[in-house]
C-alpha positions in Angstrom: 0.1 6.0 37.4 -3.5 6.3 36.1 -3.3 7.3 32.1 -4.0 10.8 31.3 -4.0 12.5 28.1 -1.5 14.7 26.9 -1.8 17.7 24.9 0.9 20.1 23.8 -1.0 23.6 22.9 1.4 26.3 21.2 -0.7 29.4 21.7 -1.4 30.5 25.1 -5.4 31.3 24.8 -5.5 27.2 23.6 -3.7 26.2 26.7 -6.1 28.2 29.2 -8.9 26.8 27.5 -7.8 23.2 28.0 -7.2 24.7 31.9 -10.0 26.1 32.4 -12.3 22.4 31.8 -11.7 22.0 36.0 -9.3 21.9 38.2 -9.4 18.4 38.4 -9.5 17.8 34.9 -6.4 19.0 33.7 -2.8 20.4 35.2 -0.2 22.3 33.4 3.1 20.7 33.1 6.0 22.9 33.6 9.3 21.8 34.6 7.1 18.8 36.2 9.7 18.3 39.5 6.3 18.3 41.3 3.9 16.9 39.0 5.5 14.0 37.8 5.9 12.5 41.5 2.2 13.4 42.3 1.0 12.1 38.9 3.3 8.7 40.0 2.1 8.4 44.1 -1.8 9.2 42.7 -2.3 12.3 45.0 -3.5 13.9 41.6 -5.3 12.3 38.8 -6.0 14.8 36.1 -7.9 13.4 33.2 -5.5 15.6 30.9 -2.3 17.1 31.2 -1.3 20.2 29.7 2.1 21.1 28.7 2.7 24.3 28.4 6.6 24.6 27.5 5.9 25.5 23.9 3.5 28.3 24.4 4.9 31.2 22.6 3.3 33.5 24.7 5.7 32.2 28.5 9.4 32.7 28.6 12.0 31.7 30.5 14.0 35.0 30.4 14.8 37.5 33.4 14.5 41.1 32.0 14.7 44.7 33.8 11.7 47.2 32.3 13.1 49.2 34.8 10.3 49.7 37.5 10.5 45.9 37.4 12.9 42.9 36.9 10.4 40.6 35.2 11.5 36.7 35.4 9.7 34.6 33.2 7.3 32.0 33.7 9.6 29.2 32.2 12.4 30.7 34.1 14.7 27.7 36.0 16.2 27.9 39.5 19.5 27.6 38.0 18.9 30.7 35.6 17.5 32.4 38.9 20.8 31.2 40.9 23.1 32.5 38.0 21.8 36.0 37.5 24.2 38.8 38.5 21.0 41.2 38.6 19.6 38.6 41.4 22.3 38.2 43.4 23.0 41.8 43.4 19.6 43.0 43.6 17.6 40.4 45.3 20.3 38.1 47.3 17.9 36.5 49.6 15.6 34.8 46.4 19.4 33.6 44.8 20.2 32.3 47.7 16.5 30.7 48.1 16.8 29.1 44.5 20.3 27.9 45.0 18.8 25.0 47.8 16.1 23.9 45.9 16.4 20.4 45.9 19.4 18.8 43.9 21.2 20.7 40.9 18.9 18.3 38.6 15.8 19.4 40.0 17.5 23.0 39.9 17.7 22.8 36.1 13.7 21.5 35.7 11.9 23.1 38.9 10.8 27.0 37.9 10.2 29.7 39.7 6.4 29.4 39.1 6.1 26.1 39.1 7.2 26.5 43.5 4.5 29.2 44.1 2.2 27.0 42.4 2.5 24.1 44.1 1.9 26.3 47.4 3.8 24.1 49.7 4.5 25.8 53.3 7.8 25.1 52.5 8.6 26.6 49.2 11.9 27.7 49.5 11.4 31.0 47.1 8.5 32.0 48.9 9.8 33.4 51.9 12.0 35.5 49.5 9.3 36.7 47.1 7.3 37.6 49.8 9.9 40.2 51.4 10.2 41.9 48.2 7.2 42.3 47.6 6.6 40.2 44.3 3.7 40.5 41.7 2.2 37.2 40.1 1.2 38.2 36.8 -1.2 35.9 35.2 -3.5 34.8 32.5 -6.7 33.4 32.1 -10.2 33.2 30.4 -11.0 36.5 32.0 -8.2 38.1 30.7 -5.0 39.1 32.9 -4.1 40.7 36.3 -1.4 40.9 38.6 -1.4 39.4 42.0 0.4 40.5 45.0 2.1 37.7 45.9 0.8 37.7 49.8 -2.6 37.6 48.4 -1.4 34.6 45.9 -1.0 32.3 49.0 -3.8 30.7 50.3 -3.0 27.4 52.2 -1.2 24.2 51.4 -1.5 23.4 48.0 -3.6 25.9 47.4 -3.4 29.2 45.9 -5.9 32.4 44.5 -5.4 31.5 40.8 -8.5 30.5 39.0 -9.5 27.8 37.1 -7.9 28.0 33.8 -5.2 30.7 34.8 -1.8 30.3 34.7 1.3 32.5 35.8 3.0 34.4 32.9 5.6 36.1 35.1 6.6 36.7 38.6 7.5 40.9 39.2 10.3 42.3 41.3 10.1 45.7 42.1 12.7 48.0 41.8 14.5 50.4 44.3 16.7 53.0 44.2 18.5 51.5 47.8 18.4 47.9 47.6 17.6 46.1 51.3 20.4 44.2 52.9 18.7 40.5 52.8 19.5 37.0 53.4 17.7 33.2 52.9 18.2 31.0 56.1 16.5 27.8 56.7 16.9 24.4 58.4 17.0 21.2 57.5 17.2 17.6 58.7 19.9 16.9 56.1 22.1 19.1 53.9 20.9 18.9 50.1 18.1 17.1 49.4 15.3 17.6 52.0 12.3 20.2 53.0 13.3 22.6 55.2 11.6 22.1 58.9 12.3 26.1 58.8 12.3 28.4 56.0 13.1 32.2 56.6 14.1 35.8 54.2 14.8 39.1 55.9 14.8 42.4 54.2 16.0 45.6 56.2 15.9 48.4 54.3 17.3 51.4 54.7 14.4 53.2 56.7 15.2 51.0 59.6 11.6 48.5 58.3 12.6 45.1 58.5 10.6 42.5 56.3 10.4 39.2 57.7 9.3 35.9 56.2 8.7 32.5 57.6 7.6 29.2 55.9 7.0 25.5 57.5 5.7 26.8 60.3 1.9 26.9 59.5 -0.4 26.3 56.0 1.1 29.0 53.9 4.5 31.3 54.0 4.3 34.3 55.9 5.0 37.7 56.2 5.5 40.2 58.9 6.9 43.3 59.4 8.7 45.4 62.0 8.4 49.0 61.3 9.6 50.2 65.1 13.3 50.2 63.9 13.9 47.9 66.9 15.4 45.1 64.8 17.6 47.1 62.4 19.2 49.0 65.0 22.3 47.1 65.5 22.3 49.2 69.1 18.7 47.7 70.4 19.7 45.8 73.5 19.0 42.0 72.9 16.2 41.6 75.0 13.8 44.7 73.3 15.0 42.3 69.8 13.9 39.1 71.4 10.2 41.1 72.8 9.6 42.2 69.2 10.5 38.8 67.7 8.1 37.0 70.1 5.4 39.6 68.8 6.0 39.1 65.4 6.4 35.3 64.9 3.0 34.4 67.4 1.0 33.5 64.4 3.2 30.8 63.8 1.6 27.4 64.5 3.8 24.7 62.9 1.6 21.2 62.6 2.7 18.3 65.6 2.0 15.7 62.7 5.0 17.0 61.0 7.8 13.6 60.6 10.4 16.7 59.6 10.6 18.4 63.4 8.3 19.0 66.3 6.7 22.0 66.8 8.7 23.0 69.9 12.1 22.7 67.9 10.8 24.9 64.8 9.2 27.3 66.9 12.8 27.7 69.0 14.6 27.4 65.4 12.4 30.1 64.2 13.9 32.4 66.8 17.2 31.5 66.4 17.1 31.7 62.3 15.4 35.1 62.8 18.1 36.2 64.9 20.9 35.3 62.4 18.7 36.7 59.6 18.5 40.2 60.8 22.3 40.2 61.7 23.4 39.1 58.2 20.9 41.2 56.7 22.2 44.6 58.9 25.7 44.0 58.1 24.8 43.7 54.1 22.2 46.7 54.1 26.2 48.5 55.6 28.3 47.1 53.1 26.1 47.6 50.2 27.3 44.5 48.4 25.3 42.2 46.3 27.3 39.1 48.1 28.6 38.1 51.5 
């Protein structure tokens, strides 16, 4: 590991400032499940990190202002994973947090620590991205909120500017909560990136909101606003047509060690399958859990 220096602002405005010297300068450190391995393997060598735990400013609560449930910057998978307003509310992201690597990383990793990184893979993304989550952020041009499908850009990389950092990720609220569910697949039970990642929404309209990650240089969304898929009466093979239509964008990489393309691509279909099943018979019930 390269030496780097450390600072430990208190006031947000002093942490963006120390940000905002280059995005190769300086990274913020969070709950660090990302940026300690990078800082260790050398893909990153900041000439400063920033840690940003003690700004007074970032929070780690989860609070309902009632158009929104706002979850804190500082916020933990396991606060995520724990929240009764979550799990009834927003199931799929609960169920998305609660797979994030081990329970140790589950204590450290936040919820904005996962979007930043930007990995295809980001197990929260799909989820966030069927609910249509705001970013809010901060930075030396003041704040603004993000829609989180503009927030994604590619691997790694993501629309914040130089200096800005997220202060809170936005859930909006409903008066009908979707039926929705978090699928993925893995090599390995536990401990390893998803070769699939998937969230379905079906609300009560008859839209279904579909996310996919692993499967191409960002998360992404789609929607089918036919009704097709949350009919539970659309003959298979009119399900199957609109699937093919809405997953053709997916383009998962062949240098991938997880899973070749072919099998993500066929697991995509499968997952997508199960999804919109699970998420139909929820959207009936009108239960928080399964």
């Amino acid at each position: 590991m390269r030496a780097f220096a450390y600072e430990r602002p208190t006031r947000l405005d002093d942490a963006i400032a120390l940000l905002a010297s280059g995005e190769a300068e300086a990274r913020p450190l969070a709950g660090g499940t990302d940026l300690i391995i990078r800082l260790r393997d050398g893909t990153i060598r900041p000439q400063t990190v920033v840690d940003i735990k003690g700004l007074a400013e970032l929070d780690g609560d989860i609070r309902d202002d009632g158009e929104y449930l706002r979850i804190g910057a500082r916020t933990v998978m396991t606060d995520i994973m724990g929240d009764e307003r979550i799990w009834h509310d927003y199931q799929a992201l609960a169920e998305g947090a609660a797979v994030v690597g081990s329970a140790q990383i589950r204590n450290r990793a936040t919820l904005a620590g996962n979007i930043c990184n930007a990995s295809p893979a980001a197990d929260t993304a799909p989820a966030l991205l069927v609910y249509g989550a705001v970013v809010a952020v901060a930075g030396p041009a003041g704040t603004r909120r993000i829609p989180i499908d503009d927030f994604f850009v590619s691997s790694g990389v993501t629309t914040l500017a130089a200096g800005e950092l997220v202060t809170s990720i936005e859930l909006p609220r409903s008066p009908i909560r979707p039926g929705a569910v978090h699928v993925r697949r893995t090599r390995r039970r536990g401990h390893d990136l998803a070769s699939v990642t998937l969230a379905c929404a079906v609300l009560a309209d008859g839209t279904t909101r579909l996310s996919y990650g692993s499967l191409g240089p960002r998360p992404v969304l789609v929607v089918d606003e036919t009704g097709v898929l949350a009919d539970p009466a659309a003959p298979d093979g009119a399900k199957m047509r609109r699937f093919e239509e809405l997953f053709v964008g997916a383009s998962p990489s062949a240098r991938s060690m997880r899973a070749s393309p072919e099998y993500r691509l066929a697991m995509l279909q499968v997952l997508g399958i199960r999804a919109v099943s699970t998420a139909i018979a929820r959207l009936a019930d009108g239960k928080g859990r399964a």
